[in-house]
C-alpha positions in Angstrom: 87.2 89.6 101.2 86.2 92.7 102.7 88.9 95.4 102.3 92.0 95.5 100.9 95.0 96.5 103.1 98.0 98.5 101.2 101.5 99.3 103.5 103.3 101.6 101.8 106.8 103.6 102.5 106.3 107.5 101.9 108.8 109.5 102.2 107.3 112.3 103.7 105.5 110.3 106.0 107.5 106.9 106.5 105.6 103.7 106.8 101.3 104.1 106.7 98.7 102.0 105.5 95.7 102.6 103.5 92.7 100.2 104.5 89.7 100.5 101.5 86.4 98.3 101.6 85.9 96.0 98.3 82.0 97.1 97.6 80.8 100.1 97.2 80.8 102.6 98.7 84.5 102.0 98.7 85.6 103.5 102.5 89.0 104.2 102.5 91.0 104.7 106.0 94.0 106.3 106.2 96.1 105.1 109.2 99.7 107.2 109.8 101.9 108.1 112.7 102.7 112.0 112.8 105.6 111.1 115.7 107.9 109.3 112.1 106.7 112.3 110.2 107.9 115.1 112.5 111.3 112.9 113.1 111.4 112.5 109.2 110.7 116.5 109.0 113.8 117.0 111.6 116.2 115.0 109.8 115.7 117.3 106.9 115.8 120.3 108.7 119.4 119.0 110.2 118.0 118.7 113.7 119.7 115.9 115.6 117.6 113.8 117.8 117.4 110.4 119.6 114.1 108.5 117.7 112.0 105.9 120.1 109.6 103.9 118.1 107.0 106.3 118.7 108.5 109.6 118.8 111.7 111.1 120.3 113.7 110.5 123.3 116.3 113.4 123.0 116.0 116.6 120.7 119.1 119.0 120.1 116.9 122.0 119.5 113.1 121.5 121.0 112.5 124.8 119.8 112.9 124.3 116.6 111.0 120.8 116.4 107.7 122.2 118.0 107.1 124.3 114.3 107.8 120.9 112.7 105.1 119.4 115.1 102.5 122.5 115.0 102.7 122.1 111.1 101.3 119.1 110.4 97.6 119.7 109.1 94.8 118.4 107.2 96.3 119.5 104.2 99.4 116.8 104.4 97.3 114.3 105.3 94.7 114.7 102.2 97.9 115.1 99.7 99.3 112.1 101.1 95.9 110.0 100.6 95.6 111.7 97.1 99.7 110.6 96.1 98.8 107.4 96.9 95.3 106.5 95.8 96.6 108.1 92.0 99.5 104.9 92.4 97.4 101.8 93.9 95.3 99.8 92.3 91.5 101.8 92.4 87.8 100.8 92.0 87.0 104.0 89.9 88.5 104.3 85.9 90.3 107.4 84.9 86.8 108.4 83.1 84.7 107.6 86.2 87.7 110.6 88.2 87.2 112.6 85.5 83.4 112.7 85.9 84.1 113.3 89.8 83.7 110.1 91.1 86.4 109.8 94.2 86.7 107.2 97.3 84.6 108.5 100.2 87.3 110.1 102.5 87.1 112.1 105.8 89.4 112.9 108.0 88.0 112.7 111.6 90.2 114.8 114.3 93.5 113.0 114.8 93.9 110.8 118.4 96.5 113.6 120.2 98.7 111.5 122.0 101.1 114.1 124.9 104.4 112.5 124.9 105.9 115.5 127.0 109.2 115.0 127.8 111.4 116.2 130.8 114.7 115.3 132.7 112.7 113.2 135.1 109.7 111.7 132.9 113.8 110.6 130.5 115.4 109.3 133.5 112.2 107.2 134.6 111.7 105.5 131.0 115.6 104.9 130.8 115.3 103.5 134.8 112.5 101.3 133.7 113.9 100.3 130.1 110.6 102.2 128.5 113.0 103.5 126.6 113.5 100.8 123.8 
């Protein structure tokens, strides 16, 4: 076996898996989707919206998600990795952390993905049924 795969449910986040290699050097890849973040982030902040699988079809106050979106940073990521890694199972004893042993981590610029989203681009996916 190679690497260990762990899905998990956060509830910051929503579903995510963490992919770590079984020899050392231990790699560990974080995989997430910011589009359920930002529509888990809205629900909180009581903005109604329309969810597709992969991000939103209608928003009752755009304005007020594009904060949400902006917000989302290195920083959530890393404290989402370090949640987790501190609950799953983990190559390194509490003494070996304490001595500053930690799973090799970066965080590589995240894929940007433009789901922009007008009256036109809305009518096409419903025409289309890209919508589902």
């Amino acid at each position: 076996m190679n690497h260990f795969y762990f899905y998990c449910l956060d509830a910051d986040f929503g579903p995510f898996f963490l992919k770590v290699c079984s020899y050392f050097p231990y790699n560990t890849k974080l995989c997430i989707n910011g589009n359920e973040w930002a529509k888990r982030q809205a629900g909180r902040a009581g903005i109604g919206f329309t969810a597709l699988d992969n991000g939103f079809a209608a928003v009752d106050a755009p304005a007020a998600l594009q904060p949400i979106c902006d917000r989302l940073g290195p920083q959530h990521i890393d404290a989402l990795l370090r949640k987790w890694l501190a609950r799953l199972p983990h190559p390194f004893t509490a003494a070996d952390r304490a001595a500053g042993y930690r799973l090799p981590t970066r965080s590589p610029p995240p894929p940007l993905a433009s789901t922009a989203m007008t009256e036109t681009s809305r009518h096409d996916a419903v025409a289309s049924g890209r919508d589902r």
